[in-house]
C-alpha positions in Angstrom: -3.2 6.5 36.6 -4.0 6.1 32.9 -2.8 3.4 31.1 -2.9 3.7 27.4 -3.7 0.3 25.8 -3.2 -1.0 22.1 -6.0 -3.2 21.0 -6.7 -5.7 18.0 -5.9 -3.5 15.6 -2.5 -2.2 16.5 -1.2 -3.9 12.8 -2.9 -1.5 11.1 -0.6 0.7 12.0 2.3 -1.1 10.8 5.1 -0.2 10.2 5.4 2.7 12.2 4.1 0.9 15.2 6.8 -1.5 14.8 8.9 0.4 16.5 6.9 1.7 19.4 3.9 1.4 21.4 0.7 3.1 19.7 1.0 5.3 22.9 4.4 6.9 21.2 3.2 7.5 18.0 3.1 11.3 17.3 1.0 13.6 15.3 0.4 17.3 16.0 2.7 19.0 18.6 2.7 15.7 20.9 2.8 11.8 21.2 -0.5 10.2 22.7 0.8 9.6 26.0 2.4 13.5 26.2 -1.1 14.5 24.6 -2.9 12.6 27.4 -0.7 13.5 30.5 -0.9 17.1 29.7 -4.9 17.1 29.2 -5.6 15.2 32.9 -2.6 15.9 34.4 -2.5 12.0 35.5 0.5 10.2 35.3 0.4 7.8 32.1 2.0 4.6 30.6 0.9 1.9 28.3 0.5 -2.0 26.9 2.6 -3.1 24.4 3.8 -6.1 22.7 6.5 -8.3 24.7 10.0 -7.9 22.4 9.4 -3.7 23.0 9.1 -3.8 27.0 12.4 -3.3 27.0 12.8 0.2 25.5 9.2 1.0 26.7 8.6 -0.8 30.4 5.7 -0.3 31.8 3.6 0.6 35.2 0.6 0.1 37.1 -1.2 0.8 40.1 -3.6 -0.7 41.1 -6.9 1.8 40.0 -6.7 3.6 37.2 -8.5 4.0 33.6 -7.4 1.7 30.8 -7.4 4.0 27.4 -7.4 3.2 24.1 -4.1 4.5 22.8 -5.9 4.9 19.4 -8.4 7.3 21.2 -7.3 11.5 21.7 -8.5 13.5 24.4 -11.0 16.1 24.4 -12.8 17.8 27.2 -15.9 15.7 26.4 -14.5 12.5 26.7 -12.3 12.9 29.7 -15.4 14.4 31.4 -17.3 11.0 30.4 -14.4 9.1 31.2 -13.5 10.0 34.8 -17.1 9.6 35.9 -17.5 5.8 35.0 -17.4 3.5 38.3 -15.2 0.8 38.5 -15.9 -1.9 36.3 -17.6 0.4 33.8 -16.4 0.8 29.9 -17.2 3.4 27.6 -17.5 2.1 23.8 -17.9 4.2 20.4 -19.4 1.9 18.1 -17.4 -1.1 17.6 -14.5 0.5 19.8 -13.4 0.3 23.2 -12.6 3.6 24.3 -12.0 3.1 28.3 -12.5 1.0 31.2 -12.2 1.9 34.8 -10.1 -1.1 36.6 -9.9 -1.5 40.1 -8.4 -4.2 42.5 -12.4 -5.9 41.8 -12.4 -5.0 38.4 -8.9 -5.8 36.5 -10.2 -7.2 33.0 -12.4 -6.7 30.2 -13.5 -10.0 31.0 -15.3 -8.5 33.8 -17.2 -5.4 32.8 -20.4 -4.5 34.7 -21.8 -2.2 32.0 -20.8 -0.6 28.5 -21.8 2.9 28.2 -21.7 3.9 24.7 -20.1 7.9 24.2 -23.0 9.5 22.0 -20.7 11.4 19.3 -17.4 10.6 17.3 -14.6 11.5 19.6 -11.0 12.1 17.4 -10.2 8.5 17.3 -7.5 6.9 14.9 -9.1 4.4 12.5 -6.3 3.9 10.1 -2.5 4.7 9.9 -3.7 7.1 6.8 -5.6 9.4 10.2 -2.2 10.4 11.3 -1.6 13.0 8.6 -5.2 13.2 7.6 -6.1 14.1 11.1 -3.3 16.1 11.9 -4.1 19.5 11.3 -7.0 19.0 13.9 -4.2 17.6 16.1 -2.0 20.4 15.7 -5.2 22.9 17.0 -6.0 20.6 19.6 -2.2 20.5 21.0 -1.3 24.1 20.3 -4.0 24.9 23.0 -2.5 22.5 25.7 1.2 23.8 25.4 0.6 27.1 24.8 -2.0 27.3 27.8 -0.6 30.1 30.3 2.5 30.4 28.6 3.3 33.6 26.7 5.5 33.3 22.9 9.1 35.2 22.0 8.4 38.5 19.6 9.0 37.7 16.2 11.5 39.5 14.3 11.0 42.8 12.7 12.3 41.2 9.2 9.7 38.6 9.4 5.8 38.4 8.0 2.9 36.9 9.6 -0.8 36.9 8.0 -3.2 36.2 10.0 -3.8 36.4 13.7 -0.5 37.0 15.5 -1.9 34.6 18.6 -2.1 31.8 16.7 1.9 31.8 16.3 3.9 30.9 19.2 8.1 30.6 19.0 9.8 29.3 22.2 12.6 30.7 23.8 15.6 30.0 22.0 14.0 29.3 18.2 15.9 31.4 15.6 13.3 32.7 12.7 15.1 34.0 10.0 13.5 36.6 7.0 10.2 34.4 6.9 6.6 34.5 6.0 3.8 32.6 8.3 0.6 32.1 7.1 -1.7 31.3 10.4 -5.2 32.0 8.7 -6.0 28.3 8.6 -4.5 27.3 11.9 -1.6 27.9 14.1 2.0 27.4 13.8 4.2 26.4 17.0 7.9 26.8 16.7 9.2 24.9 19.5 12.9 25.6 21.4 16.2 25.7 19.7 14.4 24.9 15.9 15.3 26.9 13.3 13.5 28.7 10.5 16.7 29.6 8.0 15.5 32.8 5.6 13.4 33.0 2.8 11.0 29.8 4.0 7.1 30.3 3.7 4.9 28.5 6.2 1.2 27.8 6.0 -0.3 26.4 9.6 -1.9 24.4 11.1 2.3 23.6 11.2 4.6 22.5 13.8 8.7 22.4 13.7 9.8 20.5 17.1 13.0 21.0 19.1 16.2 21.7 17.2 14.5 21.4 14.0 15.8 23.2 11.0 13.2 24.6 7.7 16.4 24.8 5.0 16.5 28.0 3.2 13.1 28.7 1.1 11.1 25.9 2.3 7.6 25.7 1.2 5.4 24.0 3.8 1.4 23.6 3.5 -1.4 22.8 5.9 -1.7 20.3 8.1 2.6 19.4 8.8 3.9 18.4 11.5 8.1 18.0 12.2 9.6 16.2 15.1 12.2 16.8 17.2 16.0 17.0 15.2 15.0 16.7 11.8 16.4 18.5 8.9 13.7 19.5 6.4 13.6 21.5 2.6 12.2 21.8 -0.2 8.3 21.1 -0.6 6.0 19.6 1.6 2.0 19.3 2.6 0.1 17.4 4.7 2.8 15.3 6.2 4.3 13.8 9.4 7.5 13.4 10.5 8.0 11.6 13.4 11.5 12.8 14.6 15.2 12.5 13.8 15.1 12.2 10.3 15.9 14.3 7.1 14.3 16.0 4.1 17.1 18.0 3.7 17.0 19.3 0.1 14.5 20.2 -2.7 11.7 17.7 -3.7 8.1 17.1 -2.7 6.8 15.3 0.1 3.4 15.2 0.4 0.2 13.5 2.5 3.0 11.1 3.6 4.5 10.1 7.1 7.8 9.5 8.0 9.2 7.4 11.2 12.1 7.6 12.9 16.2 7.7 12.1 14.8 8.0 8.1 16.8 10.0 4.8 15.4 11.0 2.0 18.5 11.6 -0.7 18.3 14.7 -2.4 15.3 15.8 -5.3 13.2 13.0 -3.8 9.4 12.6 -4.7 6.4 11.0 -4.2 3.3 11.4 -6.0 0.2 12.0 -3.8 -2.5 11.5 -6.5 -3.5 9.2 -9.0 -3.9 9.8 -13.0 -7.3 9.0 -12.8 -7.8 10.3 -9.5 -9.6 7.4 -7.7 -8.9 6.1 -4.3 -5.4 5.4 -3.0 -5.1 1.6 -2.0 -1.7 0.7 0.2 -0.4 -2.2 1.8 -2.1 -3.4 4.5 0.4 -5.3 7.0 -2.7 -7.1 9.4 -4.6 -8.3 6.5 -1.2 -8.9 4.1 -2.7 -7.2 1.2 -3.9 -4.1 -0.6 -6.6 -1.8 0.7 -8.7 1.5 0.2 -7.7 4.0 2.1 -10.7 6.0 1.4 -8.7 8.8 0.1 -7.5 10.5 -3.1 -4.5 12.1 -2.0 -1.9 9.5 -0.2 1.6 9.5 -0.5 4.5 7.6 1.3 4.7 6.0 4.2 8.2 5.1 5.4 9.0 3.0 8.7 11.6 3.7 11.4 15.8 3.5 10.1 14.9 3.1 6.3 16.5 5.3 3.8 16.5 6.1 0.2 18.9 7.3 -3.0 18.8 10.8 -4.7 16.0 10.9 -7.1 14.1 8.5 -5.9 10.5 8.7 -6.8 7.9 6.8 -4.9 4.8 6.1 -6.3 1.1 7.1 -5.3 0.4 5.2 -1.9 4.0 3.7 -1.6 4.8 1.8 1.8 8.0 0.8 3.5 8.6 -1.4 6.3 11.5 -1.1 8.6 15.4 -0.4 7.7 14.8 -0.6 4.3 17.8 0.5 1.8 16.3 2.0 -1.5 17.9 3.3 -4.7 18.5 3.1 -8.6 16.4 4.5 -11.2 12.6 4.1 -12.3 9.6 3.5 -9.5 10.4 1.1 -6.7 7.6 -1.1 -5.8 4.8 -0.1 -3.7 5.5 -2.2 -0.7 8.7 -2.2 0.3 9.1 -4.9 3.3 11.2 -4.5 6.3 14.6 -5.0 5.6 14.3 -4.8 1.9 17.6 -3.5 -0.4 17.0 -2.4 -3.5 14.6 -0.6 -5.6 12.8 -1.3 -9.1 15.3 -4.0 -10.7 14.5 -5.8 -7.7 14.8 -6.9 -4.0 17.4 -8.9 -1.9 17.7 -8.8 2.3 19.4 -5.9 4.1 21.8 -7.7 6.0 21.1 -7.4 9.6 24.4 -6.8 10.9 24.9 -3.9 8.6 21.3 -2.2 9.6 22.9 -2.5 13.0 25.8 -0.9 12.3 24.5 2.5 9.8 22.3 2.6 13.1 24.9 2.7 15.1 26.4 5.5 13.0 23.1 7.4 12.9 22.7 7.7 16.4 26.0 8.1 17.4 25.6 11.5 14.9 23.1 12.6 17.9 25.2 11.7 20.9 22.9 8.6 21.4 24.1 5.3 21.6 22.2 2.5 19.4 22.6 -0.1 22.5 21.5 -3.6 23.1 17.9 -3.3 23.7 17.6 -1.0 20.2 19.3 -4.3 18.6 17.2 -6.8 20.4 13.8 -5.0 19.0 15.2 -4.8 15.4 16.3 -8.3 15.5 12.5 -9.0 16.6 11.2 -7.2 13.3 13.9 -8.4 11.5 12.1 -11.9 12.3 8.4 -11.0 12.2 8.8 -9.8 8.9 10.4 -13.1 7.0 7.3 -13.7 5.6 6.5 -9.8 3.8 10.3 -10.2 2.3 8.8 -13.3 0.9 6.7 -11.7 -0.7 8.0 -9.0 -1.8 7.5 -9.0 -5.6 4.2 -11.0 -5.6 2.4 -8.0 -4.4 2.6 -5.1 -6.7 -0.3 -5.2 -9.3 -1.6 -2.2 -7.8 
């Protein structure tokens, strides 16, 4: 069994993690633990924190190899991994990247010997990786669920430049009068998605199960779209995680979005600076600002939250949880969980009302937003008194 762990660090990837184990956090084709069951073909679960065992239980037996959930596979470093002994772990660096546990060996507390893995494996170091490493992801996943499997023709009244292997519709997608651009990487068009006409698509790209690119999208290199989400207008470099919407014109770009999100209609973020230095963004382990290290960096929007038509969203903009954002002008950069409002100013979503457009928004998919869904929210709600506090103190970036 492997069991994929969060360490330390897991605030760092706040707030989309949240919501979820690092384990379920997706960027290419596939989550971590998909990515990692479908690479070893051994069954897989995970560690997480105590108030989301509910909605993500987890297993053991009683040998295995502990994995950082931060950590992707590759041939190299499963090879490495599945020939450590028992009480062996394998480091990069500073990291932990495995341990082999055993009924003699059941902590890190008792390691025989580190072995340190000689080259950088694809490893998440900040939540910024998960659209800045995603195109690589996309390449590295198109190969595992593509492997042996052969893709439906596309259409006569489509284009595609480029390589026609690197495109591969499932059985079921609907590709509409489109143009795919696979010179830089591949696209994957997964089951019952849809590609409506007139849309032009630039891989590395990815549109997951019933999916929908509105009429005359414009999608760039490196995007990835979950399962049941709704997406239009512009967008590059981005991530979104899975049932939420983009749904009409305005740019999206070098951004990630969670879960059960809406952008109103001509929203934008801005993805560079005037002066074209380094993004900074809020930081939810240290409770400040810091460098991402990059010059483009959009929006990053947590699990339920939501937002107005033409909202724009400033240059490294970061929103919590079931946040509620509208009006005019430039909302602040951080955005805590919870938070209602936009630039005049931030009160408290009540909880009882996030619970209830929740409700509502899953009930739109046939799901029900049940007790254990409430339970964890009311956990963040909780967790995050202290960033509403200071909401407002924090924006001098």
């Amino acid at each position: 069994m492997i069991i994929l762990f969060e360490d330390k660090d897991v605030a760092h990837f706040y707030p989309l993690a949240l919501t979820r184990p690092m384990s379920e956090l997706r960027m290419g084709v596939l989550k971590n633990s998909e990515r990692w069951g479908m690479a070893t073909a051994f069954k897989v679960s995970h560690t997480t924190r105590d108030y989301l065992k509910p909605l993500y239980p987890e297993s053991k037996k009683d040998e295995g190899f502990l994995i950082n959930a931060r950590l992707l596979p590759s041939a190299e470093v499963w090879e490495t991994i599945k020939e450590l002994p028992a009480g062996h772990m394998l480091m990069h660096q500073q990291h932990v990247l495995a341990f082999h546990y055993s009924p003699e060996y059941t902590s890190f507390d008792q390691v025989i010997q580190k072995v340190d893995f000689p080259t950088k494996p694809l490893f998440l170091e900040k939540i910024t990786d998960l659209f800045a490493l995603n195109a690589e992801a996309i390449k590295l996943d198109f190969k595992l669920v593509t492997q042996g499997r052969h893709s439906a023709a596309l259409p006569d009244h489509c284009r595609i430049i480029g390589n026609a292997d690197r495109l591969f519709i499932e059985e079921g997608a609907t590709v509409l009068c489109s143009t795919f651009n696979v010179t830089e990487g591949p696209i994957y068009i997964a089951k019952d998605a849809e590609v409506m006409e007139g849309s032009l698509v630039r891989g590395p790209f990815v549109l997951g199960e019933h999916s929908q690119l509105k009429m005359g999208t414009k999608v760039y290199t490196g995007t990835s779209i979950g399962p049941h989400c709704k997406v239009g207008g512009e967008i590059s470099n981005s991530l979104i995680m899975g049932f939420s919407n983009k749904a009409h014109d305005g740019f999206l770009g070098n951004s990630i979005l969670g879960e059960w999100c809406n952008l109103g209609a001509d929203t934008n973020n801005s993805n560079l600076k005037n002066n074209y230095s380094n993004v900074r963004i809020w930081n939810y382990a240290d409770k400040s600002y810091a460098d991402t290290g990059l010059t483009f960096c959009g929006l990053i929007m947590g699990d339920h939250s939501k937002c107005g038509i033409n909202t724009m969203f400033n240059t490294g903009t970061v929103v919590g949880v079931s946040a509620n954002i509208f009006g005019g002008g430039f909302p602040p950069k951080h955005i805590p969980s919870f938070g209602w409002g936009g630039s005049e100013g931030l009160s408290t979503y009540d909880l009882n009302k996030a619970f209830a457009t929740a409700a509502k928004v899953f009930g739109r998919r046939s799901l029900e937003f049940d007790q254990a869904n409430r339970d964890m929210l009311s956990a963040i709600y909780e967790m995050t008194i202290s960033d509403r506090e200071m909401a407002g103190k924090d924006q001098g970036e």
